[in-house]
C-alpha positions in Angstrom: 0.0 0.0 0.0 1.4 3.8 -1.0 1.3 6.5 1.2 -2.2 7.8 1.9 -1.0 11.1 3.3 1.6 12.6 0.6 4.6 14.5 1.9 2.4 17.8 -0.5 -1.0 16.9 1.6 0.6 16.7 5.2 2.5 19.9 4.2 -0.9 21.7 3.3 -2.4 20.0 6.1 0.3 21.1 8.7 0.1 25.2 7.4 -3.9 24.6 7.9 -3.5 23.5 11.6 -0.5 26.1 12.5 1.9 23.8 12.8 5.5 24.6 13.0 7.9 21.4 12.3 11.3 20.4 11.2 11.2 18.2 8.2 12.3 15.6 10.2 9.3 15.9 12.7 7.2 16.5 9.7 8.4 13.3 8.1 8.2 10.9 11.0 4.4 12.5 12.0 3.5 11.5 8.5 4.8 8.2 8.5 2.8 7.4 12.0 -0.4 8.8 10.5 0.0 6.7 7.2 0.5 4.0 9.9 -2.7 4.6 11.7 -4.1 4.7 8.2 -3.2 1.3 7.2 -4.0 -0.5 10.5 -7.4 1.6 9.8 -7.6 0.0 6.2 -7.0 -3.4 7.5 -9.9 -3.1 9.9 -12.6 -2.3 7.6 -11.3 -5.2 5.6 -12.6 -7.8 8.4 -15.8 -9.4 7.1 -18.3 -9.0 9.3 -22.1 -10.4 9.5 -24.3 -7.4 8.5 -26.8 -8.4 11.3 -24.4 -7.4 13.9 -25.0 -3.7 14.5 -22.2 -1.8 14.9 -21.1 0.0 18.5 -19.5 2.7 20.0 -18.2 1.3 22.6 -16.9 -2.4 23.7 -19.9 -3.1 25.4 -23.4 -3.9 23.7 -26.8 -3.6 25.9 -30.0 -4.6 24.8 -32.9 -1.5 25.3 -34.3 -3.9 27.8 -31.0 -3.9 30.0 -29.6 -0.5 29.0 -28.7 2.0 31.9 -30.3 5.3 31.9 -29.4 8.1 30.7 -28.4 10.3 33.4 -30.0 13.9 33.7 -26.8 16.8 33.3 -26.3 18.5 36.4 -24.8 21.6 36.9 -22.5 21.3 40.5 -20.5 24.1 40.3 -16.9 23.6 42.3 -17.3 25.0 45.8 -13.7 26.8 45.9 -13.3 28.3 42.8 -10.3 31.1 43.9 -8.4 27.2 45.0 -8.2 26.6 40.9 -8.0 30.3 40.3 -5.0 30.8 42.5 -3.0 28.1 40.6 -2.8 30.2 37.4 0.1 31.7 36.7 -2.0 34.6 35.8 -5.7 36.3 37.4 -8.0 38.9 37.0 -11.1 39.8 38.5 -12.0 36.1 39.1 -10.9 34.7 35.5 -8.0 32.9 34.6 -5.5 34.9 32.0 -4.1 33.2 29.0 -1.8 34.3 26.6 -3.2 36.0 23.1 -3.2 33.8 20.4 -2.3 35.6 17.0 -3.9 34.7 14.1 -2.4 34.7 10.3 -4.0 33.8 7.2 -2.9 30.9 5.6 
């Protein structure tokens, strides 16, 4: 099997997401993601039965036996100036993070 992910498309890809890398990072990221590719490939090539739903997860439940859906609650933390006072920087309350500039591509 040939490269999926061309040296040309991870370059485009890696100016889309910002990315600054030395060819040689560059290189061995697109070897591990043609990797992940083929072991992807390889998967879909397992035969399977068609009456066998597929999952999300490892673990199939019947409706009969499936747990609940649990409601969302909101439980706000009780401290919140303990999480706030770990930040390198605050104000008024709110944690400060550095600006991040954006270019066009």
């Amino acid at each position: 099997m040939s490269d999926d992910i061309t040296p040309e498309l991870f370059t485009h890809l890696a100016r889309l997401a910002a990315l600054e890398l030395e060819a040689q990072e560059g290189e061995y990221l697109r070897h591990q993601l043609n990797n992940q590719l083929k072991a992807i490939h390889e998967l879909e090539a397992i035969p399977l039965d068609e009456a066998v739903s597929a999952t999300s997860h490892g673990v199939t439940f019947p409706p009969e036996i499936a747990p609940p859906i649990r409601d969302d609650v909101l439980a706000p933390y009780p401290h919140p100036e303990e999480i706030i006072a770990q930040a390198p920087e605050s104000e008024d309350g709110y944690i400060v993070v550095p600006d991040i500039p954006h270019t066009e591509l």
